[in-house]
Backbone as ProteinMPNN parsed JSONL, in Angstrom:
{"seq_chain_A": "XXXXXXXXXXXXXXXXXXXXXXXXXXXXXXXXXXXXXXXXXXXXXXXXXXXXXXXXXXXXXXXXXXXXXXXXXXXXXXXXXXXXXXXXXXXXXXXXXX", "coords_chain_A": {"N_chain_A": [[20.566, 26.696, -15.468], [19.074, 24.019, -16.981], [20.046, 21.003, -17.087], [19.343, 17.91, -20.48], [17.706, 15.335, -19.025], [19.052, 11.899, -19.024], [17.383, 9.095, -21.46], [15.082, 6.73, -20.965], [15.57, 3.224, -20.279], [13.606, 0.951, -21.926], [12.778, -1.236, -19.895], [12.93, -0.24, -17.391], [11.292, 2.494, -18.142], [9.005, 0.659, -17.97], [9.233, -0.892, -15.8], [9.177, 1.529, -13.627], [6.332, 2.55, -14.651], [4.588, 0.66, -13.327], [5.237, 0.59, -10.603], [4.063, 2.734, -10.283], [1.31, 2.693, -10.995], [0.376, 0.67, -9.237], [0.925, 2.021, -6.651], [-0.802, 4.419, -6.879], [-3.507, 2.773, -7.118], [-3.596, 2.129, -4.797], [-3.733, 4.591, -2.983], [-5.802, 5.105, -3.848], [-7.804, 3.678, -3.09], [-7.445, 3.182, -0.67], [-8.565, 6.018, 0.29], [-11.376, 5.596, -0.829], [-11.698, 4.306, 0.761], [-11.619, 5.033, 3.814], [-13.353, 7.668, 3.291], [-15.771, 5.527, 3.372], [-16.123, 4.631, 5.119], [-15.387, 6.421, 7.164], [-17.551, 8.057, 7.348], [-19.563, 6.474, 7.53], [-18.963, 5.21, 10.206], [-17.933, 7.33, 11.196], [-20.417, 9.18, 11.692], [-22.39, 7.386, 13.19], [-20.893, 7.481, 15.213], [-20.811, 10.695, 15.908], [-23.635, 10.886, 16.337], [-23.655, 9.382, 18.62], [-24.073, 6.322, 19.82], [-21.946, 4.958, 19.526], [-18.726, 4.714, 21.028], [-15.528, 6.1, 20.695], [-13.363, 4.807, 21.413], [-14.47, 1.979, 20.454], [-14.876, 2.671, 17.439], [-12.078, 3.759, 16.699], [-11.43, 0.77, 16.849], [-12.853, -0.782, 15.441], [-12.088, 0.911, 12.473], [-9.117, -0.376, 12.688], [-9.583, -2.224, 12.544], [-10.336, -2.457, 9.871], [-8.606, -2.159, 8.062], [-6.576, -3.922, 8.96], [-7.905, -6.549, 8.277], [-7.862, -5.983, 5.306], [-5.362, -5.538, 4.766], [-4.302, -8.214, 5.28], [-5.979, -9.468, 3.421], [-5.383, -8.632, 1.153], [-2.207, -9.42, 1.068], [-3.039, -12.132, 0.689], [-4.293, -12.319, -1.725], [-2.114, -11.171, -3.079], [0.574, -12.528, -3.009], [0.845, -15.152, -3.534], [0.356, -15.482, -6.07], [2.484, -14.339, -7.168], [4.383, -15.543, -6.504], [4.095, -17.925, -7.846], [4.006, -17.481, -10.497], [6.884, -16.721, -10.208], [8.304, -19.002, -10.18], [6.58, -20.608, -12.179], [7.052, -19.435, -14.293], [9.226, -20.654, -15.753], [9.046, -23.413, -16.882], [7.096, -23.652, -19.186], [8.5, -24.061, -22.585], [8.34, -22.299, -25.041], [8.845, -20.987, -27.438], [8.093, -17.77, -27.528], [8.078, -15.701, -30.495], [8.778, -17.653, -32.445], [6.029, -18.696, -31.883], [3.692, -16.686, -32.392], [4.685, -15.889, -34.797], [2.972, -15.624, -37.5]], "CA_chain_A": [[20.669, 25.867, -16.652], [18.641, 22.521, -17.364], [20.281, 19.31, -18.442], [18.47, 17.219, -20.391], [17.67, 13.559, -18.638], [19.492, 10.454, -20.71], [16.455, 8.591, -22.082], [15.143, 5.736, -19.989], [15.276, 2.348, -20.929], [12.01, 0.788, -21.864], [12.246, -1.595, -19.001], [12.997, 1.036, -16.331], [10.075, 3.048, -17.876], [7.967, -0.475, -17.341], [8.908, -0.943, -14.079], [8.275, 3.22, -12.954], [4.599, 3.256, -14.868], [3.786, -0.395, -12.621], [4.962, 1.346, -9.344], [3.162, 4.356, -10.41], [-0.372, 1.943, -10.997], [0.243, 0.018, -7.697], [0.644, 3.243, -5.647], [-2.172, 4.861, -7.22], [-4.227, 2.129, -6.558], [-3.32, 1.746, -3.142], [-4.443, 5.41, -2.901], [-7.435, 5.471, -3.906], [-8.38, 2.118, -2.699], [-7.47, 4.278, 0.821], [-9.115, 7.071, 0.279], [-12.33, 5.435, -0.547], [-11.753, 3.049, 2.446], [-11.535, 6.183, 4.326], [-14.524, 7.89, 2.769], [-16.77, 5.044, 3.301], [-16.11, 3.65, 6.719], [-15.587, 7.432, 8.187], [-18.939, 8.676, 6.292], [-20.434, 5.774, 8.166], [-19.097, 5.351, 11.574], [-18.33, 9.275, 11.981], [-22.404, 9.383, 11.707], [-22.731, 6.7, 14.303], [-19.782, 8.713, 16.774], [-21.523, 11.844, 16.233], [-24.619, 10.745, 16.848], [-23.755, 9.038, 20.061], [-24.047, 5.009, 19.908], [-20.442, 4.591, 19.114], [-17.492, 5.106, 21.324], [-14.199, 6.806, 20.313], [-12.343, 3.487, 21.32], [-15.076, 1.366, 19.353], [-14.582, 3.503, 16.302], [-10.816, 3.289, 16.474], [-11.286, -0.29, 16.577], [-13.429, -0.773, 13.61], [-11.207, 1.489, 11.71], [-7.977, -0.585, 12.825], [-9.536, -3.764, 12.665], [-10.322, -3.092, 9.209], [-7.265, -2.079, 7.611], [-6.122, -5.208, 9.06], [-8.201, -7.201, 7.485], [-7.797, -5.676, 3.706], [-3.828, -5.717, 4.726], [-4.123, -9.215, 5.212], [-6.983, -9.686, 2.206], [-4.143, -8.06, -0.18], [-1.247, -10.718, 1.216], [-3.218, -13.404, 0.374], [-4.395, -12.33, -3.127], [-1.063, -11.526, -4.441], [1.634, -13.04, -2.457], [1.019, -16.278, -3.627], [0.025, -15.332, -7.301], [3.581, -14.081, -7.285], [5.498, -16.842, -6.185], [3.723, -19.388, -8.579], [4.192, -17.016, -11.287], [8.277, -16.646, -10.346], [8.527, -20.843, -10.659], [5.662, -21.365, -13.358], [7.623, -18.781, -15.919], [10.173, -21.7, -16.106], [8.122, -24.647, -16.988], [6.992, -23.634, -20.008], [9.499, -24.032, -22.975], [7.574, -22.234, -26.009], [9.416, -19.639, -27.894], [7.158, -16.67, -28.008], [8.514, -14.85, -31.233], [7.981, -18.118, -33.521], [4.81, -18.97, -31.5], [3.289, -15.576, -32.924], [4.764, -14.92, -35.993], [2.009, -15.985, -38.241]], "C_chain_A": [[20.122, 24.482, -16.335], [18.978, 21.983, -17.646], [19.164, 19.152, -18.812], [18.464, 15.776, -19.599], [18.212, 12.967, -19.472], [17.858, 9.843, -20.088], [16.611, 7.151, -21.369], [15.253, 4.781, -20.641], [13.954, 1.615, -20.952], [11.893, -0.066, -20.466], [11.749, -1.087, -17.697], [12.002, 2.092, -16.703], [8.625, 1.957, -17.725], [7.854, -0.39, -16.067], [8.275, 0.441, -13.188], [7.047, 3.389, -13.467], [4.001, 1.728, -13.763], [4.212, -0.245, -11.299], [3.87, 2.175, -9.544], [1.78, 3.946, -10.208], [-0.165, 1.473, -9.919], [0.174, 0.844, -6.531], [-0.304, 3.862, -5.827], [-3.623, 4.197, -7.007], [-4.315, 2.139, -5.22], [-3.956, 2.807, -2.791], [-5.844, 5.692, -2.962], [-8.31, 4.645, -4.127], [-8.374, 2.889, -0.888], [-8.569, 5.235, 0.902], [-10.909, 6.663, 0.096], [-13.157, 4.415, 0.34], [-12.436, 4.096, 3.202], [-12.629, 6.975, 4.43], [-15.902, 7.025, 3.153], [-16.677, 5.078, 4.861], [-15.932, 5.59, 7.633], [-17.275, 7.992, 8.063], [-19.741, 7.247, 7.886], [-19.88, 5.491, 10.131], [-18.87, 6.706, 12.055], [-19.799, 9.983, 12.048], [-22.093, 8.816, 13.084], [-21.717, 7.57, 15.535], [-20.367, 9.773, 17.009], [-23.243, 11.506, 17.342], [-25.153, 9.693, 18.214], [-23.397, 7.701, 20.705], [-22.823, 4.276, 19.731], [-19.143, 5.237, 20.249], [-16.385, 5.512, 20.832], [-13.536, 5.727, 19.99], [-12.909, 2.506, 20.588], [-14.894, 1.906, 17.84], [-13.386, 3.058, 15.849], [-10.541, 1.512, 16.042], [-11.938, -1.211, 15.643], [-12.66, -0.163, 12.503], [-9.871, 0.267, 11.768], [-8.039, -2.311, 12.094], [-9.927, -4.199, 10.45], [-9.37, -2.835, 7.806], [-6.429, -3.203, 7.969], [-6.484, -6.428, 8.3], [-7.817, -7.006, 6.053], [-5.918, -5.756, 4.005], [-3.86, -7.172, 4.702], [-4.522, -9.856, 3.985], [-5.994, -10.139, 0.993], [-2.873, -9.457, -0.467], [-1.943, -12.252, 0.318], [-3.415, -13.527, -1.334], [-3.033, -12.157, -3.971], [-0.233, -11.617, -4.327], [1.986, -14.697, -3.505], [1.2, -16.742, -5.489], [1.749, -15.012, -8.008], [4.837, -14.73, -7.229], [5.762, -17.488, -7.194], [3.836, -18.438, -9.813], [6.34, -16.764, -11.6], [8.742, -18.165, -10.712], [7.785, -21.203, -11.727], [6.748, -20.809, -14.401], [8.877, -19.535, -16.384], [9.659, -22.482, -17.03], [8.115, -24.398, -18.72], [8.418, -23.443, -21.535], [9.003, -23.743, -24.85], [8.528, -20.561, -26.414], [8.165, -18.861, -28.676], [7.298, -16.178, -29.756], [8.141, -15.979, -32.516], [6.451, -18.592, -33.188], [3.415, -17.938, -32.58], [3.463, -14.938, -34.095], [3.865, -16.241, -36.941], [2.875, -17.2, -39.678]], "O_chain_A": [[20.681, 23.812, -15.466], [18.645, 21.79, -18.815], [18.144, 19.624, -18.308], [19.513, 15.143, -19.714], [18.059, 13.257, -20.659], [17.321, 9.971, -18.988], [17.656, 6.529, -21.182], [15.096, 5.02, -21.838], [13.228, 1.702, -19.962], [10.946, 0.289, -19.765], [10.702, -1.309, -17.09], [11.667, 2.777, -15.737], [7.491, 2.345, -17.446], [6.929, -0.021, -15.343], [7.324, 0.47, -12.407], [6.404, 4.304, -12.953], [2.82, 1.841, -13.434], [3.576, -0.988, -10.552], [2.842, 2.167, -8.868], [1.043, 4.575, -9.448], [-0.859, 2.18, -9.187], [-0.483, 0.531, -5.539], [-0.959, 4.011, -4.795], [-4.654, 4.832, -6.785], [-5.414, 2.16, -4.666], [-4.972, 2.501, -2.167], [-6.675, 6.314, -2.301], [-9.254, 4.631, -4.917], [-9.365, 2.984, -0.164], [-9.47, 5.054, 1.721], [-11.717, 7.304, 0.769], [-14.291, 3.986, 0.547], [-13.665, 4.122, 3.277], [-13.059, 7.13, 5.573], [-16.981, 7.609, 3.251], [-17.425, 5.758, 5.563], [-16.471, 5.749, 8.728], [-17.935, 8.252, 9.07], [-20.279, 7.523, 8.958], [-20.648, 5.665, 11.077], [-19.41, 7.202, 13.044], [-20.094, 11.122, 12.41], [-21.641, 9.507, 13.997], [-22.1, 8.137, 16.558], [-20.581, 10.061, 18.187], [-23.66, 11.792, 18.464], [-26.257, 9.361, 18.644], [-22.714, 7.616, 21.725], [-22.763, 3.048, 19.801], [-18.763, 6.389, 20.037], [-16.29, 4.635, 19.974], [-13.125, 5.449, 18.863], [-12.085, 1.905, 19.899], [-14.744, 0.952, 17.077], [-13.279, 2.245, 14.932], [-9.737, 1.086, 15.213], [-11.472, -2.264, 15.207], [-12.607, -0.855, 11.486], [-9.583, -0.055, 10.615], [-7.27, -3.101, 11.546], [-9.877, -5.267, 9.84], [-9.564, -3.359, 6.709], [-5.498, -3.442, 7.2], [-5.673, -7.196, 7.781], [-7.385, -8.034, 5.532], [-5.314, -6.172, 3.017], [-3.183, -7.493, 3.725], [-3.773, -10.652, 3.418], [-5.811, -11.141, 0.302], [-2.639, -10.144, -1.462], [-1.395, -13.081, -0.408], [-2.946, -14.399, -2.065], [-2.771, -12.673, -5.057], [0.476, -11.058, -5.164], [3.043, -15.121, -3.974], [1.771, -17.686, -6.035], [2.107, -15.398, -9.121], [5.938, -14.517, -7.736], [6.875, -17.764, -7.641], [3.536, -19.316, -10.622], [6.936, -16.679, -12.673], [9.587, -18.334, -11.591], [8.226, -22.159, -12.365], [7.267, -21.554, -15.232], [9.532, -19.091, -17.327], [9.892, -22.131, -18.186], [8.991, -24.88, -19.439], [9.276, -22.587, -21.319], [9.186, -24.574, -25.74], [8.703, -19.504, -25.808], [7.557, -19.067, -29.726], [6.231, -16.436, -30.312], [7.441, -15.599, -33.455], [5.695, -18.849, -34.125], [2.511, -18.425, -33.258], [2.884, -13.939, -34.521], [4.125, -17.443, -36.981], [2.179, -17.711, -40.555]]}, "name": "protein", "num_of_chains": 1, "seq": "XXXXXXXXXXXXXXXXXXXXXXXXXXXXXXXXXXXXXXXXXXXXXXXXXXXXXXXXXXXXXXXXXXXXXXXXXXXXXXXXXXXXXXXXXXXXXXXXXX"}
């Protein structure tokens, strides 16, 4: 026998579809990390001019970088967005109603 689920609340289905886009991104922001950079140094490994441990360290070094890249783009965007959403003192609802 199936229950049904109780019915989410809209915020709690906000917040689970903007995990859902941030993991999905992350995926297949990976995957064509992955894709590119193996595509191109698994040529160069095969074909000889590349070491195993050079490889690894192009791979490592650049997941480091885009891990760091990421921090910077939306660490900060996040902050100044948790202190800015104060500041302002504009009621949306008569702002908008025509």
């Amino acid at each position: 026998m199936v229950s049904a689920a109780a019915p989410l609340s809209p915020q709690l289905r906000e917040q689970r579809e903007r995990v859902f886009l941030i993991l999905a991104g992350i995926f297949i922001g990976a995957m064509a990390m992955l894709n590119i950079v193996g595509v191109i140094f698994g040529a160069a490994y095969w074909r000889g001019p590349i070491r195993l441990e050079d490889l690894l360290v192009y791979r490592g070094s650049n997941y480091l970088f885009k891990f760091c890249a990421a921090l910077a783009d939306t660490v900060p965007p996040c902050v100044a967005v948790r202190y800015l959403a104060r500041c302002p003192r504009v009621d949306p609802a008569r702002e908008h109603a025509g």
